[in-house]
C-alpha positions in Angstrom: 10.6 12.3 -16.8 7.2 12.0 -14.9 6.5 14.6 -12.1 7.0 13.1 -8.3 3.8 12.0 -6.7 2.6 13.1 -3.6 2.6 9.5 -2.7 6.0 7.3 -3.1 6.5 3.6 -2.2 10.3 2.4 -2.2 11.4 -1.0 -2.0 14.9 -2.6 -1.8 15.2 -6.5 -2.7 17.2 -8.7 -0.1 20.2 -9.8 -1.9 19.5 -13.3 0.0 16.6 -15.0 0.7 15.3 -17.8 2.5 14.0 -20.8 0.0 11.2 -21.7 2.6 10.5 -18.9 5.2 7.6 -17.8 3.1 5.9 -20.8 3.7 5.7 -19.4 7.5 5.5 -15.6 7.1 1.6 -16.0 7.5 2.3 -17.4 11.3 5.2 -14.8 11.6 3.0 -11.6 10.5 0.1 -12.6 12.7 1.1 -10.0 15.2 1.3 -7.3 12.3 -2.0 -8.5 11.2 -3.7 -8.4 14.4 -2.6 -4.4 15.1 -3.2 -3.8 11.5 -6.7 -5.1 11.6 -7.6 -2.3 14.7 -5.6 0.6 12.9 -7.2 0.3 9.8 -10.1 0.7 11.5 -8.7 3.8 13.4 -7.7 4.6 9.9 -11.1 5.0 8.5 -12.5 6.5 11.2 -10.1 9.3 11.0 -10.5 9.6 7.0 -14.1 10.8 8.2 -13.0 13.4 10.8 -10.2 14.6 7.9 -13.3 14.9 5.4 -15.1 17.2 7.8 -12.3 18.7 8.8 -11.7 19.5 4.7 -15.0 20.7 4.2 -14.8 23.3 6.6 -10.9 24.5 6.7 -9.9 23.4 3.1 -7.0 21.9 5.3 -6.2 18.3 6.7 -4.9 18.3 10.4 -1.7 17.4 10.2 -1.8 15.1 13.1 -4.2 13.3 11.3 -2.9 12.9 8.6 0.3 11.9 9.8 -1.4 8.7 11.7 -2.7 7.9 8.5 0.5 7.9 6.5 1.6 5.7 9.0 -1.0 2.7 9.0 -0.5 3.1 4.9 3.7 2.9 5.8 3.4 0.0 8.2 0.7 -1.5 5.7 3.3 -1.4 2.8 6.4 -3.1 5.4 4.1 -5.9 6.1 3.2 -6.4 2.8 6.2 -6.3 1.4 7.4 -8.9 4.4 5.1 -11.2 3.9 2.7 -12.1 0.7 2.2 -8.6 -1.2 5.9 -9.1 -2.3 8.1 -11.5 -0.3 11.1 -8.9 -0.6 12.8 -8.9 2.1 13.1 -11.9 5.2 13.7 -8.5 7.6 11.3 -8.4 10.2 8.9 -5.0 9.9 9.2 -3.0 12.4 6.0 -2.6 15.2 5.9 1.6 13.9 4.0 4.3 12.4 7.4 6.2 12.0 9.3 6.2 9.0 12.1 3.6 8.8 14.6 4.4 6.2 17.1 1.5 7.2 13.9 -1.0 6.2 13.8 -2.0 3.0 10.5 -1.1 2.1 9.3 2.6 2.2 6.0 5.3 1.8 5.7 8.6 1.4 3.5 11.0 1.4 3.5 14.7 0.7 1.7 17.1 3.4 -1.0 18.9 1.2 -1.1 22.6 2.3 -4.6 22.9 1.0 -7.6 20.9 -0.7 -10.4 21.2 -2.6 -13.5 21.4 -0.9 -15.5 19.9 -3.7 -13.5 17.3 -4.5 -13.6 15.9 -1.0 -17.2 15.3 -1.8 -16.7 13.2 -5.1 -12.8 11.4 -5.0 -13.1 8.7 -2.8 -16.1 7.3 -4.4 -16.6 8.8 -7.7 -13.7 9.7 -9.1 -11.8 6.5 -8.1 -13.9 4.5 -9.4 -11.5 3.8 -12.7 -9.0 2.9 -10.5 -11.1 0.7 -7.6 -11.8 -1.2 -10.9 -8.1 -1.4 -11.9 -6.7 -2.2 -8.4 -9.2 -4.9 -7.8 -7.8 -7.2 -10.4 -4.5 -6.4 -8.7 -5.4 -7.4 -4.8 -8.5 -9.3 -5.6 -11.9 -8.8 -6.3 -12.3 -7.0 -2.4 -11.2 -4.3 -4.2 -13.9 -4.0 -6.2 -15.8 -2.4 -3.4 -14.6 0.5 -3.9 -13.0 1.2 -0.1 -10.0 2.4 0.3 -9.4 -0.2 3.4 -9.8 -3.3 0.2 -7.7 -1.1 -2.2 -4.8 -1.3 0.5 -5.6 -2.8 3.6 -5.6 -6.1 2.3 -2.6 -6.2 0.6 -0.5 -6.8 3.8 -2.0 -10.4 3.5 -2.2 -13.3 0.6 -3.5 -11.4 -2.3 -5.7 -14.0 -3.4 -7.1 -14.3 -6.9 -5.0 -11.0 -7.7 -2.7 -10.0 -10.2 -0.1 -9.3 -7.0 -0.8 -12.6 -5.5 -0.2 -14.7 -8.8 3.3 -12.9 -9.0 4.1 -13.4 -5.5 3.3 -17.0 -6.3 5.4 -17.6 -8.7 8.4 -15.8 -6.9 7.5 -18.4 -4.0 8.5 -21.1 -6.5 11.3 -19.5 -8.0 13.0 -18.9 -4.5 11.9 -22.9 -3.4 13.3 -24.1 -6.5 16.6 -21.8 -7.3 16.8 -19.5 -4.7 16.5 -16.5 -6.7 13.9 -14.1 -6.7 13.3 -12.7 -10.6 14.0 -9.6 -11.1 11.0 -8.9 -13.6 8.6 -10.2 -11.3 10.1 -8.2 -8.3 9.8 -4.7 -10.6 6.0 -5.5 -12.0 5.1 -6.7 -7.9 6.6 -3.3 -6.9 4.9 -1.4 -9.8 1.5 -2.8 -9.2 1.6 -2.1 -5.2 2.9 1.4 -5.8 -0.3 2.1 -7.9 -2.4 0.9 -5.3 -1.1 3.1 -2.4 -1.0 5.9 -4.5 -5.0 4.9 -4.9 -5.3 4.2 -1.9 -3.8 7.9 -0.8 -5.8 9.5 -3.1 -9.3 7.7 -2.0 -7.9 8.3 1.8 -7.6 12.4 1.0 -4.5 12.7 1.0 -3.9 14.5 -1.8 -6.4 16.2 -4.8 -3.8 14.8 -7.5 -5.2 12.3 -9.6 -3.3 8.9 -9.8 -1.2 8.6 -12.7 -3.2 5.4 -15.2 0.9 3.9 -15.5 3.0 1.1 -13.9 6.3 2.8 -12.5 8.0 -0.3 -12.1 11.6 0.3 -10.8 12.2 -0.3 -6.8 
């Protein structure tokens, strides 16, 4: 059995969903989009306030760092709404909070302490094996090597992406039969649970390097 990671991504599939609605999540999430667009930037900026704030105390304020989980929680509800996995037809919530009756969920573990000098290398360095890796999972944004590519744009169409060619073909499988394959479903969640846990990582959340592994069950 593998050790828990700081960072955890749930996900429950709806027992029943809509053939079409997916066709229209893209109008439906527009509100999500919109506040997601300004939070991410709120999100960055506050990654850069953390990093100073780690430098000097070895310690991210946990204030901070609990907006932060939250743009990556509400991130992952979208996502998982609309085209980063078409799971569930449940509205997301307009939160930061945690909502354990929603279907899709993110953790992240409060880190008591961090490494000065990796602060200084991670996000760009270190990562980089995993920007690469995540890219050809969300697209080739990703490839840029910012943590706002590596998850930020995965609560919209996926594009070119490994993620977005599932979701695809789950699009068609619910049009044609109603059914949403369980295969595709676990591989969708294993590949979005590798980039959160990138993206926490790159974000400072935590000094554990991400596992190289697809943990593919909900």
């Amino acid at each position: 059995m593998h050790d828990r990671y700081p960072v955890r991504v749930e996900a429950e599939l709806d027992d029943r969903l809509s053939r079409w609605l997916w066709l229209v999540k893209w109008l439906l999430a527009l509100p999500h989009f919109i506040v997601l667009f300004f939070l991410w930037i709120a999100f960055l900026a506050v990654s850069v306030i953390a990093f100073f704030a780690i430098l000097v105390s070895e310690q991210y304020p946990r204030g901070l760092f609990d907006f932060n989980v939250g743009v990556l929680r509400w991130s992952w509800r979208v996502a998982y709404y609309a085209y980063g996995a078409l799971g569930t037809d449940r509205y997301p919530p307009f939160s930061l909070d945690e909502e354990p009756d929603y279907p899709a969920r993110l953790y992240v573990d409060y880190p008591e302490r961090l490494s000065r000098g990796l602060v200084l290398v991670k996000w760009w360095l270190l990562a980089i094996p995993h920007y690469l890796i995540t890219g050809l999972f969300v697209g080739g944004a990703a490839f840029g090597g910012r943590v706002s590519d590596v998850a930020g744009d995965a609560y919209t169409w996926s594009g070119p992406g490994l993620i977005g060619l599932l979701v695809f073909f789950a699009a068609v499988a619910l049009a044609f039969t109603a059914h949403y394959p369980r295969g595709i479903f676990d591989l969708i969640v294993g590949l979005n649970r590798w980039v959160y846990r990138v993206a926490g990582y790159a974000a400072l959340m935590t000094d554990r390097y991400p596992p190289f592994r697809l943990d593919m069950s909900g």
